[in-house]
C-alpha positions in Angstrom: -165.2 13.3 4.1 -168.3 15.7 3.8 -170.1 16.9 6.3 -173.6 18.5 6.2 -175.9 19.4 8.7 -180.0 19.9 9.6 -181.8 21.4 12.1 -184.5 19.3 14.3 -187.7 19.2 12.7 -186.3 19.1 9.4 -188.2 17.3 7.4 -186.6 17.7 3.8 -183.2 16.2 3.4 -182.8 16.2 -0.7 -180.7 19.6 -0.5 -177.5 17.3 1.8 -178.1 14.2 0.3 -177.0 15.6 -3.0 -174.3 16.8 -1.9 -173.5 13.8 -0.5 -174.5 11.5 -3.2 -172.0 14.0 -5.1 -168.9 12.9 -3.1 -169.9 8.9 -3.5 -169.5 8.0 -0.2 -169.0 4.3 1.3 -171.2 5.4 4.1 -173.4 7.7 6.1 -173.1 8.4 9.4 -176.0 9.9 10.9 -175.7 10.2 14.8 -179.6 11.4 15.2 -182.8 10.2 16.6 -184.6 7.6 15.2 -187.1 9.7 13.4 -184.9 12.0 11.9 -182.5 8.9 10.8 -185.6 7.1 9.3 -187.0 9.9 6.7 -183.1 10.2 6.2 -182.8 6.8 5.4 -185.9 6.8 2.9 -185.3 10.2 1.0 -181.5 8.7 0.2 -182.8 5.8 -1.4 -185.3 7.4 -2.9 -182.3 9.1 -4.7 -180.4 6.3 -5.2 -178.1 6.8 -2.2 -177.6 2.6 -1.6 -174.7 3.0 0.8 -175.3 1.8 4.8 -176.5 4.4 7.5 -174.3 4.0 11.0 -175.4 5.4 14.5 -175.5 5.5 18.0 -178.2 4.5 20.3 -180.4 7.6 19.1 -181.6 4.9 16.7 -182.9 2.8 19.3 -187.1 2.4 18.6 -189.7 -0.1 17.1 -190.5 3.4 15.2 -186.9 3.5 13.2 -188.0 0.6 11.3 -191.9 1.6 10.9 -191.2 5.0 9.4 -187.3 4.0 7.7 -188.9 0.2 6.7 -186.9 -1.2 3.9 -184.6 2.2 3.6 -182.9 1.0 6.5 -182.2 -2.5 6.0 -178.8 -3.2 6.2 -177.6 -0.6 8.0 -175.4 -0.4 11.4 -176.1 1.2 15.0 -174.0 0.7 18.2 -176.1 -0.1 21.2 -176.3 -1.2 24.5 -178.1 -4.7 24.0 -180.6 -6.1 21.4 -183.8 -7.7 22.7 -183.2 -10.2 19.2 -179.4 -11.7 21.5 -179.8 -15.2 22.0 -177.9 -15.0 24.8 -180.1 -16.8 27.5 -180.2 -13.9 30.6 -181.3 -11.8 27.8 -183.8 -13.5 26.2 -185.3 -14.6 29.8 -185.6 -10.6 30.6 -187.1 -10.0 27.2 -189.6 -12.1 27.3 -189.8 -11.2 31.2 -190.8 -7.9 30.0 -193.2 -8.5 27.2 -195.3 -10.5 29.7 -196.1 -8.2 31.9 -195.5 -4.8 29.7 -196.7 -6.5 26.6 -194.1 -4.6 24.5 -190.3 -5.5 23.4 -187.8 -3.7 26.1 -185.6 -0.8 24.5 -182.0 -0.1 25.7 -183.1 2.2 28.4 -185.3 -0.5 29.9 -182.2 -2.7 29.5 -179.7 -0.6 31.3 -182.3 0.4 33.9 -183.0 -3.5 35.1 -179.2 -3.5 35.2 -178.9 -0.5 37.3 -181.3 -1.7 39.8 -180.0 -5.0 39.9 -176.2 -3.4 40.6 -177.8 -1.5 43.1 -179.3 -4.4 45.1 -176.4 -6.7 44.7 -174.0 -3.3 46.4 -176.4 -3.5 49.3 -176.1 -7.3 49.8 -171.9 -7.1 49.3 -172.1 -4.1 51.9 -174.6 -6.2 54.0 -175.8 -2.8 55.3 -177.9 0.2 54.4 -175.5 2.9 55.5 -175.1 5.0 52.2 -170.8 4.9 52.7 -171.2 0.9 52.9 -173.3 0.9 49.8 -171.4 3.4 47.9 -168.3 1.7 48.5 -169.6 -2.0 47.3 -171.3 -0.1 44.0 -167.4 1.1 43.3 -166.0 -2.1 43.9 -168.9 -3.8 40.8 -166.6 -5.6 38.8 -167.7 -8.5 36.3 -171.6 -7.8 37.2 -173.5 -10.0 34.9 -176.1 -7.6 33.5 -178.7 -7.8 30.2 -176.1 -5.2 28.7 -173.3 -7.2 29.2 -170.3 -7.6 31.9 -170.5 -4.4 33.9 -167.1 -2.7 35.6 -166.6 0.5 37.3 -163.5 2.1 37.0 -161.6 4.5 39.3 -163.5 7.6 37.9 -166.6 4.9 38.8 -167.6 4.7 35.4 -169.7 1.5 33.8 -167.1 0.0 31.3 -168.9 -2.4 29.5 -168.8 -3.7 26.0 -171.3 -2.2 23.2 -173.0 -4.2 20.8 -172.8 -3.5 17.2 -176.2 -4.2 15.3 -177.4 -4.7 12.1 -180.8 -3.6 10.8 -182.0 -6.4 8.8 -185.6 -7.2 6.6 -188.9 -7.0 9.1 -186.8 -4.5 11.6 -184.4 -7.3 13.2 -181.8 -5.9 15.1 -179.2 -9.1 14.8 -176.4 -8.6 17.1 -173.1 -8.2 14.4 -170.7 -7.9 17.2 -169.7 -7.4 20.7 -167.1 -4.6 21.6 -164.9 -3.7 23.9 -164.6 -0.4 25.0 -160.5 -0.6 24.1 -162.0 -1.4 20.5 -161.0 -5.5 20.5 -163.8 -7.4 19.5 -165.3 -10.0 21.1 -165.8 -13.3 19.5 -168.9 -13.3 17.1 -172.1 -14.8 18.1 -172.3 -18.4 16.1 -176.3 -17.4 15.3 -175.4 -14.2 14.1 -173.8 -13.2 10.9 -169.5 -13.1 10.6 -168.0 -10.4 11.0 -166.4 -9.0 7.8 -162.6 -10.7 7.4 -160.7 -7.2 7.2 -161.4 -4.0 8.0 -161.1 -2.9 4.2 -164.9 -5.0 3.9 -166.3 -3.2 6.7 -169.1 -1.0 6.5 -167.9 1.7 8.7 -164.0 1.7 6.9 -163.5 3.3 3.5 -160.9 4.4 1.7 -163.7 6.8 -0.5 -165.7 9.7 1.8 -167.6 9.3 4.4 -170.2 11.3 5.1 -171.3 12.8 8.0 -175.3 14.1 8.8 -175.5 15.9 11.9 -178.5 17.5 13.6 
């Protein structure tokens, strides 16, 4: 593994990529913002860096794919939802959303319908307004059927969901590859997205050569 670093408004990236084209890497992980990831993305292929990027939700704009285009294509970022899941609540809230906003929902937008409609549903289990009431019926959320998937809180009244893995494909799709759990088991594979790779040995983010790290 190498790992090389940049500071925020960096805008010259050829000084770490050679350094990690150098090591021949099986990929990149860059856990940035989109804009950093996307001039990333193009000054790498620009040197013939051909191996995937993988992310977080820093990645998470219709600007990654505007400035990154064609540099990003095929790689990976784990998200909260993609607006592109053909899984009917979701499409319903997308297309909810572009009516009246007239723009495709992000992940924040995603989580925050969620949060609001976990909220309302606590005051209707507590059938009261008292804050106790209602705090107690948000810690007892289990199996809430958000956008973002099944929503749980644990006993440290965290949201345990699962994550979606995504792939960045031609035109700036963002195909869902995968749901996750957050133990790591995978869900099963949606049938209108691509397979999942058969072994970890084929997956993008598992390599036996070094993989290389850009942080900000």
């Amino acid at each position: 593994m190498i790992n090389q670093s940049y500071q925020a408004g960096d805008q010259d990236f050829n000084a770490q990529l050679t350094s990690i084209k150098g090591s021949n890497p099986d990929v990149i992980f860059v856990p940035g913002y989109y804009g950093d990831v996307a001039l990333i993305a193009k000054q790498a292929r620009d040197k013939g860096i051909t191996v995937p990027f993988v992310g977080g939700d820093g990645w998470d704009a219709t600007q990654l794919y505007t400035i990154g285009g064609k540099a990003l294509n095929g790689s990976f970022f784990s998200n909260h939802y993609s607006p592109y899941d053909t899984d009917p609540q979701v499409q319903k809230f997308v297309n909810d959303y572009k009516a009246r906003y007239r723009e495709i929902p992000d992940a924040l937008a995603a989580t925050a319908y969620d949060a609001a409609r976990i909220m309302f549903d606590a005051i209707k289990r507590a059938n009261s307004l008292d804050g106790k009431a209602i705090r107690d019926a948000l810690a007892a959320t289990k199996d809430f059927p958000g956008v973002t998937g099944k929503v749980t809180f644990n006993e440290n009244r965290d949201a345990v969901k699962p994550i979606i893995m995504i792939e960045i494909k031609d035109g700036g799709i963002y195909a869902v590859r995968e749901r996750v759990q957050v133990e790591g088991a995978a869900m099963p594979v949606l049938t209108e997205t691509p397979k999942a790779p058969a072994s970890p040995a084929e997956s993008p983010a598992s390599s036996a050569k070094p993989v290389a790290s850009a942080k900000p």
